[in-house]
C-alpha positions in Angstrom: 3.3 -23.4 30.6 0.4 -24.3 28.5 -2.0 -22.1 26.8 -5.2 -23.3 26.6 -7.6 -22.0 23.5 -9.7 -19.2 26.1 -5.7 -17.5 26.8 -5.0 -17.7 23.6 -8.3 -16.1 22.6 -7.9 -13.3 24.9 -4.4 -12.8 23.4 -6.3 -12.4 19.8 -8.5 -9.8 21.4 -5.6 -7.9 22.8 -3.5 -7.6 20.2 -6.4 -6.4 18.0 -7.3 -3.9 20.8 -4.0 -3.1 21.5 -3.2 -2.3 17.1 -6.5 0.0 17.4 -5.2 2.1 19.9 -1.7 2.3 19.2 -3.2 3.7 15.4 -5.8 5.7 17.3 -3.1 7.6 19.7 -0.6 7.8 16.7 -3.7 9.7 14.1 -5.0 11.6 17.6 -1.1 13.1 18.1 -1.1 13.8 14.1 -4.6 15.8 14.6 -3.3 18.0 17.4 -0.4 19.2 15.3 -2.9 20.3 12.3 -3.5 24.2 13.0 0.3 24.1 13.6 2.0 26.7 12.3 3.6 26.1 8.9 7.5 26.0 9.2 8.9 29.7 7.5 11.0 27.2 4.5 8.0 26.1 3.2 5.2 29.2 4.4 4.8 30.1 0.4 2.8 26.5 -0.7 -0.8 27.9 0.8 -2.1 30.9 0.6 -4.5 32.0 3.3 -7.8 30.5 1.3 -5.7 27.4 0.5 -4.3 26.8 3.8 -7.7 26.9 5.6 -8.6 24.6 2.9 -6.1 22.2 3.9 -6.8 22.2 7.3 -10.4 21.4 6.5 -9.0 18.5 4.5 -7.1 17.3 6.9 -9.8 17.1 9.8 -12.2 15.9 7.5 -10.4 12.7 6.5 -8.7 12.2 10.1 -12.9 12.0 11.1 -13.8 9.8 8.4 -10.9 7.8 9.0 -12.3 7.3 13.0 -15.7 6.2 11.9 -14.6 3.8 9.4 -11.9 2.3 12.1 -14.1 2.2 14.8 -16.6 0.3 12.0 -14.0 -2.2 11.2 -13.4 -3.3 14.8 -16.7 -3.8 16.0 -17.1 -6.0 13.2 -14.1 -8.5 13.5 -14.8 -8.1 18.1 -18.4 -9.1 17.0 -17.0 -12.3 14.6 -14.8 -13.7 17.8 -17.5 -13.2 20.0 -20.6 -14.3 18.7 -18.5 -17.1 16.5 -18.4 -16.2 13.3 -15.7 -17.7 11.9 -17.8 -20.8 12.7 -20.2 -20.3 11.0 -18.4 -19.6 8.0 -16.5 -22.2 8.2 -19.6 -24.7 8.7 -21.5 -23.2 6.2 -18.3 -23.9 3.5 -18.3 -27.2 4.4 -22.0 -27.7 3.6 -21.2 -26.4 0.1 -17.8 -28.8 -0.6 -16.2 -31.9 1.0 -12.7 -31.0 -0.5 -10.9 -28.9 1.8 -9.2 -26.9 -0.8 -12.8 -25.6 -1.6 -13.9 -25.1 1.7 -10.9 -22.9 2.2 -11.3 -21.0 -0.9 -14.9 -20.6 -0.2 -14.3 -20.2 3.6 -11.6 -16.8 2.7 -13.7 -15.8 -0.5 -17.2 -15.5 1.9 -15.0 -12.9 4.6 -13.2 -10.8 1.5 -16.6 -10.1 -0.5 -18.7 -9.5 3.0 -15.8 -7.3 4.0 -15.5 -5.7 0.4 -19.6 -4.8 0.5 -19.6 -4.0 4.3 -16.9 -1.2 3.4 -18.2 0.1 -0.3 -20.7 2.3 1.4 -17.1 3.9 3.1 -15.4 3.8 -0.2 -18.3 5.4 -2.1 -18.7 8.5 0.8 -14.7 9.0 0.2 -14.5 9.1 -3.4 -18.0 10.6 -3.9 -18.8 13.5 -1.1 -14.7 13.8 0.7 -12.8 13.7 -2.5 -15.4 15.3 -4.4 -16.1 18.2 -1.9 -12.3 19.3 -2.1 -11.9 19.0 -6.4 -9.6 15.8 -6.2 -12.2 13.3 -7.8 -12.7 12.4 -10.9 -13.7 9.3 -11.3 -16.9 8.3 -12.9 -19.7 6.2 -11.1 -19.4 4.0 -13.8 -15.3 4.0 -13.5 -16.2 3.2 -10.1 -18.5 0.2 -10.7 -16.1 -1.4 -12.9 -12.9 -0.9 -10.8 -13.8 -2.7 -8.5 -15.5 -5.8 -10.9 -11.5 -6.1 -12.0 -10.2 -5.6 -8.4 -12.3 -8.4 -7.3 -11.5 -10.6 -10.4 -8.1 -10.1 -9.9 -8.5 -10.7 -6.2 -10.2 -14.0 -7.1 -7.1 -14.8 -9.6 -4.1 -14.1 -7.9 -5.1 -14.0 -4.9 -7.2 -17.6 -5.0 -4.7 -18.8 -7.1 -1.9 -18.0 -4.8 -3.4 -19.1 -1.6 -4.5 -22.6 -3.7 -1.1 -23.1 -4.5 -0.1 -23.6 -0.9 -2.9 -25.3 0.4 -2.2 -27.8 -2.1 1.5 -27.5 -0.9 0.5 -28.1 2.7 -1.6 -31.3 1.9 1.1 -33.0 -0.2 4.7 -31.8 1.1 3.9 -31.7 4.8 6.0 -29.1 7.2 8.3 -27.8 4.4 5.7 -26.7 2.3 6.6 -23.4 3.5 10.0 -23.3 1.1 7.7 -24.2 -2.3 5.2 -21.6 -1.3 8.1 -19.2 -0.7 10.0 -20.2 -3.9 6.6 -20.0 -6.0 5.9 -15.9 -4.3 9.0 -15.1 -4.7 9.2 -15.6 -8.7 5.8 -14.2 -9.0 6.8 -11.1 -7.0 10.0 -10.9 -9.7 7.7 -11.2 -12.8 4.6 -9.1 -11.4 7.4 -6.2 -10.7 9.1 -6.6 -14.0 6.0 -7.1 -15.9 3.2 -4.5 -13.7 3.1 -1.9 -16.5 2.2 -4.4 -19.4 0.2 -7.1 -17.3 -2.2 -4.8 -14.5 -1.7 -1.2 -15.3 -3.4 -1.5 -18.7 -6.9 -3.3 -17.0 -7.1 0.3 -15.3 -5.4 3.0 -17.1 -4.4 4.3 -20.9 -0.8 4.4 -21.7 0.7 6.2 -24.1 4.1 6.5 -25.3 5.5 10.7 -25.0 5.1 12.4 -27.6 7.8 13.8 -29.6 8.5 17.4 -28.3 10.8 19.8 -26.1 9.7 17.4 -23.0 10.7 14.3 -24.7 14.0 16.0 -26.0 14.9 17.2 -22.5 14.2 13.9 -20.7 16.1 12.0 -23.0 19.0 14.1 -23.0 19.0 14.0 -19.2 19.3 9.9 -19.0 21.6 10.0 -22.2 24.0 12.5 -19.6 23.4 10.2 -16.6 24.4 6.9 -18.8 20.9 5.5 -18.3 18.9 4.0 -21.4 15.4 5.3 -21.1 13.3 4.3 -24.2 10.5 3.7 -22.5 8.6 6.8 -21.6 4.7 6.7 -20.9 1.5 8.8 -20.0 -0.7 7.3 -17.9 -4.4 9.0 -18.0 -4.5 9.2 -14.0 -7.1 12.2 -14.5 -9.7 10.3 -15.1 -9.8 9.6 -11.3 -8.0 12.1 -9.6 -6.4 15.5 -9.7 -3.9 14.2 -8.1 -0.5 13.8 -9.5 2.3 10.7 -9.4 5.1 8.9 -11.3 6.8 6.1 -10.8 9.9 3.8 -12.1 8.6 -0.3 -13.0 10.3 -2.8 -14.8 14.0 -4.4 -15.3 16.2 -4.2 -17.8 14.9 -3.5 -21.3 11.5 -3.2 -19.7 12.3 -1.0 -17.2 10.1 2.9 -18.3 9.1 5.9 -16.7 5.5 6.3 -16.4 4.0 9.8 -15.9 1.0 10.9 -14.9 -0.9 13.4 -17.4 -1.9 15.2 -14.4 2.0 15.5 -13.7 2.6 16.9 -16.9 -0.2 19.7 -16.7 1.5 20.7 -13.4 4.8 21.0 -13.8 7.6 22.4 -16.2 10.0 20.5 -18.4 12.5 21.1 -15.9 10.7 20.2 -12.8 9.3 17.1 -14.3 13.2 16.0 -15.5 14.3 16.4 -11.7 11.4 14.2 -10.9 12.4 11.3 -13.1 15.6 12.3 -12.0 14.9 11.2 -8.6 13.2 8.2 -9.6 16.3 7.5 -12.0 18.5 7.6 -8.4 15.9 5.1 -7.0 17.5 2.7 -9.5 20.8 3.8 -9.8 21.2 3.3 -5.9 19.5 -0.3 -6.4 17.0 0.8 -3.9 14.4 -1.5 -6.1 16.2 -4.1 -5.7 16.8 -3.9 -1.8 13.3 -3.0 -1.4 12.5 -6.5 -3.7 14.5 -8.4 -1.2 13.0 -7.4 1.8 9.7 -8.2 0.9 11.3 -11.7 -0.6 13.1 -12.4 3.0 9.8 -11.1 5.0 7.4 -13.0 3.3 9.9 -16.3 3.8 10.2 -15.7 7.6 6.6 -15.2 7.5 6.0 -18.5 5.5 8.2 -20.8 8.3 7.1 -19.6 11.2 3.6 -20.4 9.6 5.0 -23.7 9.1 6.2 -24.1 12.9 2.7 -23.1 14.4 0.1 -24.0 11.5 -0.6 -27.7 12.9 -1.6 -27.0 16.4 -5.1 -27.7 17.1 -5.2 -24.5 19.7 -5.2 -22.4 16.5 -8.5 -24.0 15.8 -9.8 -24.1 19.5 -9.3 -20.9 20.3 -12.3 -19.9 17.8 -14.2 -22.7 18.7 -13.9 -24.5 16.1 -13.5 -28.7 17.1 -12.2 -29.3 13.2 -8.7 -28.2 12.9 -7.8 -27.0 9.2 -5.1 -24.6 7.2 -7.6 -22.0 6.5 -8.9 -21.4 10.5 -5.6 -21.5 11.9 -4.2 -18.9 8.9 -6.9 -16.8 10.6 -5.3 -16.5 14.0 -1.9 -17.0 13.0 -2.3 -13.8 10.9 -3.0 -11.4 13.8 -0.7 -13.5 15.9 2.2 -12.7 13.5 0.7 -8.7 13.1 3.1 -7.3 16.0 6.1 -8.5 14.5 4.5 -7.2 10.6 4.2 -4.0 12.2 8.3 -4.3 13.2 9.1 -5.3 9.9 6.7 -2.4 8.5 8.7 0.2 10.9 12.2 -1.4 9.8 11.2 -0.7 5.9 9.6 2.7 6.6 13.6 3.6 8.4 15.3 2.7 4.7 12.3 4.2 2.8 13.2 7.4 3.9 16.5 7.1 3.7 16.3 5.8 0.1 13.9 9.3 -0.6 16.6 11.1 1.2 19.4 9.1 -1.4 17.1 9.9 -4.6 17.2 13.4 -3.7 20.8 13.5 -3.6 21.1 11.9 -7.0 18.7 14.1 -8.6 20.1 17.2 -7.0 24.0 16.7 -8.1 23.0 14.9 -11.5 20.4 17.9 -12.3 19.0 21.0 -10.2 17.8 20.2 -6.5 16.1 23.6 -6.9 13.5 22.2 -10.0 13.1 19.6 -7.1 12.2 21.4 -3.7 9.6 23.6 -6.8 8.3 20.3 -8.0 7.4 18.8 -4.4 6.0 22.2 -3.6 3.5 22.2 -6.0 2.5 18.7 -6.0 2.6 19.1 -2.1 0.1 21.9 -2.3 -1.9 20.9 -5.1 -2.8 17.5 -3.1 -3.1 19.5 0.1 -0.8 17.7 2.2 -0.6 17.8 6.0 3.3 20.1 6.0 2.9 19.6 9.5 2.5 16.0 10.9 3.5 14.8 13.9 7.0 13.5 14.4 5.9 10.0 16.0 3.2 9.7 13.6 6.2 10.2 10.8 8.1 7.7 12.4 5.6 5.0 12.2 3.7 5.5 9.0 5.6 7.7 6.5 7.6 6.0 3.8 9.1 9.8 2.7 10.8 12.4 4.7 8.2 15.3 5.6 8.3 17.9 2.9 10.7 20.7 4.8 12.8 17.3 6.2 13.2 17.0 2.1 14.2 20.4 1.2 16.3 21.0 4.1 18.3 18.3 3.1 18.6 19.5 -0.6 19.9 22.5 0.5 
């Protein structure tokens, strides 16, 4: 059977359709389980003022979240229908005659209309949401230039990226899908070895721990577990948010611990050594590594099935457009290819957790499981967490075990 470009336009409209309401079930079903009652194991994180607090959270985002959904959609149903993408596309090749311009300038026109169509969204959150419930901190003028380096970055890896294998496609032909994979896969490698000394320091401070008990305590930890941990940092993530995070980066001598201050302010020496404890089982267990090779092998399958369907005019038709190019046909091919993303999503949620579940372990027989289940109990109550969301939702979205799934499993 052949598909001519109106069926395989109506497919396009489907499985956008189809993706909004599959989300829009999944966040309805985690709704109706927010004035459940909180399981008795972890009934001591709210108080009565900080539990209705939560719940207001909770619904207030969930509403925000509908708006700015529902926003999104009408906007990409109105580009297909009304030919957007067209027009885009003519207009770009008014500007250039190379068609490695009129790409760039084709993608660059829909990322900065999409990034200003959604700032009014993004300003609302960080201003009036996270502002009404004491998480921001960020500064309009934080705020302003954020986004200038997000955007410049945007324009350098992410133009420079996508030139790359345009300029593949033109010269190698069909297998310019193994160069282009080859080339993202050594970035990924050096951006992951390299993210604390290359992006991290465009946003954020770091400083090196200072000498004292917190120092002493983590070193003597990683000196016990046989794991060489020069490298310990501060990150200033309050000048943003409340909010509270660490995380493991680098290889070899680069790998460090990064904390962030808010962290620190939060938690005891103990609690914060059982949470770089964890982390430290994230790389003992090589979890970095698997998780580095999944996204390696994903983007590859992604890259020559690309190759397989990028050359067929109906990629073009089907958004009425007569002049068949790379950067119209990357357009459909990318929702085309979104089902089997969201597999691949689900697949690496299902190790996620059992990785969390792994780190746990680690940290709970190499140090105190109990510093642990406190840490995650504060952090999960100072953020005001959702400690009851709905097992499908889980299932689809969560990269961690729920909080009681966690402590259960400690203990």
């Amino acid at each position: 059977m052949i598909i001519s470009p109106e069926i395989l336009f109506n497919i396009l409209i489907a499985i956008v359709l189809l993706n909004f309401l599959k989300d829009s079930i999944l966040n309805y079903l985690n709704s109706s389980y927010f004035d459940k009652e909180i399981p008795e194991l972890i009934n001591d994180i709210y108080d009565n003022e900080k539990y209705i607090k939560s719940q207001e959270y909770k619904k207030t985002q969930y509403k925000f979240n509908r708006i700015s959904s529902i926003f999104s959609l009408l906007i990409l149903l109105l580009f297909f229908y009304f030919d957007g993408f067209l027009i885009i596309d003519n207009y770009s090749r008014s500007l250039f005659d190379s068609e490695l311009l009129i790409s760039l300038s084709f993608f660059g026109i829909i990322y900065f209309g999409n990034e200003l169509l959604n700032i009014p969204f993004s300003i609302y959150h960080t201003f009036t949401i996270e502002e009404k419930f004491g998480f921001n901190k960020t500064t309009k003028k934080t705020y302003i230039i954020d986004k200038l380096k997000s955007w410049l970055l945007t324009i350098l890896f992410g133009g420079g990226i996508l030139s790359f294998i345009i300029l593949q496609f033109e010269s190698v032909g069909q297998n310019f899908w193994i160069v282009a994979w080859v080339f993202i896969s050594v970035l990924t490698l050096l951006l992951n070895g390299l993210y604390a000394q290359i992006i991290v320091p465009l946003f954020n401070k770091q400083t090196k721990l200072e000498d004292g008990e917190l120092k002493s305590e983590i070193e003597k930890y990683s000196k016990k577990v046989g794991f060489n941990l020069s490298n310990i940092f501060v990150i200033d993530g309050s000048k943003r948010s409340t909010k509270a995070n660490a995380y493991f980066s680098g290889f070899g001598k680069q790998k460090r611990v990064t904390l962030y201050d808010t962290l620190i302010n939060k938690l005891n020496k103990n609690q914060i050594v059982a949470v770089i404890a964890h982390e430290i089982g994230h790389y003992k267990k090589n979890h970095i590594i698997f998780n580095l090779l999944f996204s390696i092998i994903q983007t590859g399958m992604m890259l020559y099935i690309l190759s397989l369907l990028i050359y067929m005019p109906i990629f073009s038709e089907s958004l009425n457009i007569e002049n068949h190019s790379f950067h119209i046909a990357l357009i459909t091919f990318s929702i085309l290819y979104s089902p089997i993303s969201e597999l691949s999503s689900l697949m690496f949620n299902l190790f996620s957790r059992k990785f969390e579940y792994e780190a746990d372990e680690y940290a709970n027989t190499s140090f105190d499981g109990n510093h642990l289940i406190e840490a995650l109990k504060i952090l999960s109550k100072d953020s005001l967490s959702n400690l009851t969301p709905h097992p499908k939702y889980v299932w689809w979205h969560y990269s961690h075990p729920t909080l009681i799934e966690r402590i259960n499993q400690l203990r």
